[in-house]
C-alpha positions as CSV (number, residue, x, y, z in Angstrom):
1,X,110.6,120.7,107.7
2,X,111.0,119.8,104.4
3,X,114.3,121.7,101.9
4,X,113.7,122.5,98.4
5,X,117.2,122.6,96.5
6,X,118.0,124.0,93.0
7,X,119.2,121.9,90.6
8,X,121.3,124.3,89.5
9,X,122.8,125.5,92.1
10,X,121.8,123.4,95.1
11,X,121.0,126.3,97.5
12,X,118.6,125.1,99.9
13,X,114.8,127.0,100.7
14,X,112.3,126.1,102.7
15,X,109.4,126.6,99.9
16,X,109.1,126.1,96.3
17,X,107.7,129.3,95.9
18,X,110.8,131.3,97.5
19,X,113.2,128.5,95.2
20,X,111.3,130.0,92.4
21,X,111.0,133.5,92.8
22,X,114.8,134.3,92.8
23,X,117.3,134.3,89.8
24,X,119.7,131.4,89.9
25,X,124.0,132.3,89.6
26,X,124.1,129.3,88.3
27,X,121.7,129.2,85.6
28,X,122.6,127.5,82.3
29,X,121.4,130.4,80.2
30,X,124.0,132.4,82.4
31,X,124.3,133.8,85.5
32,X,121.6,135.4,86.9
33,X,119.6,134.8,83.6
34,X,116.7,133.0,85.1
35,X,115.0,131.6,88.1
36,X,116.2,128.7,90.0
37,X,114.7,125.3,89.3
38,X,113.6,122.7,91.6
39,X,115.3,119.6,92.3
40,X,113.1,117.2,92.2
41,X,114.9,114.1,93.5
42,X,115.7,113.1,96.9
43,X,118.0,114.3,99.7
44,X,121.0,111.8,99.7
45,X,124.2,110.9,101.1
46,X,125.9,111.4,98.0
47,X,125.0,113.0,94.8
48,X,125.9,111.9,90.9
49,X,126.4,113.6,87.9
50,X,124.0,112.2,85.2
51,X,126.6,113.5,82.4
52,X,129.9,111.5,84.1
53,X,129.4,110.1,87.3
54,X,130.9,112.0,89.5
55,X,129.9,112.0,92.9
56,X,129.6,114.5,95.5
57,X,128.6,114.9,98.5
58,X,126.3,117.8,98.4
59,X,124.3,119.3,95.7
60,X,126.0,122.4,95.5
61,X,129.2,120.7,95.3
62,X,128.1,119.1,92.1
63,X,126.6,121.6,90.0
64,X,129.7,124.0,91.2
65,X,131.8,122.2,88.7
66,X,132.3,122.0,85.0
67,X,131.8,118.5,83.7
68,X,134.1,116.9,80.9
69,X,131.2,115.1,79.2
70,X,128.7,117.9,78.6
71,X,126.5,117.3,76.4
72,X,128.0,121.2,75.1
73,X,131.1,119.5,74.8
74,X,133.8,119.2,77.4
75,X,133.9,121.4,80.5
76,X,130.9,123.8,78.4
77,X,128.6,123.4,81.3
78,X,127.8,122.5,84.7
79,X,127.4,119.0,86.2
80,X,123.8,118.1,86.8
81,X,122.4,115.6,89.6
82,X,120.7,112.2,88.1
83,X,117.6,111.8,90.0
């Protein structure tokens, strides 16, 4: 069975159209301010942020912290997975 994950907040469904049809606590216009968004890269071991590097080992790990090279300016947003 294949998991969709957020790429905001790397909660796990097990359909896009469930992912999509709740609001996302992490979403960058705030929380609970829109809809999740699919991830659309690839289950891994270990997941990168795009802005600094910084790996994790789980989606939700990642995008749970603020990231020092924002493109908002440091620790204005979230990190983000690279695909």
């Amino acid at each position: 069975m294949a998991n969709y994950n957020c790429e905001y907040c790397g909660t796990k469904y097990s359909s896009v159209s469930s992912l999509t049809s709740g609001s996302c606590m992490r979403h960058p216009n705030g929380s609970h301010k829109g809809k999740h968004k699919l991830y659309e890269g690839s289950e891994k071991s270990q997941y990168v942020c795009k802005h600094c590097g910084t790996k994790y080992s789980s989606l939700s790990s990642l995008t749970s912290g603020s990231c020092m090279r924002h493109p908002n300016g440091s620790h204005k947003g979230k990190h983000a997975p690279a695909l």
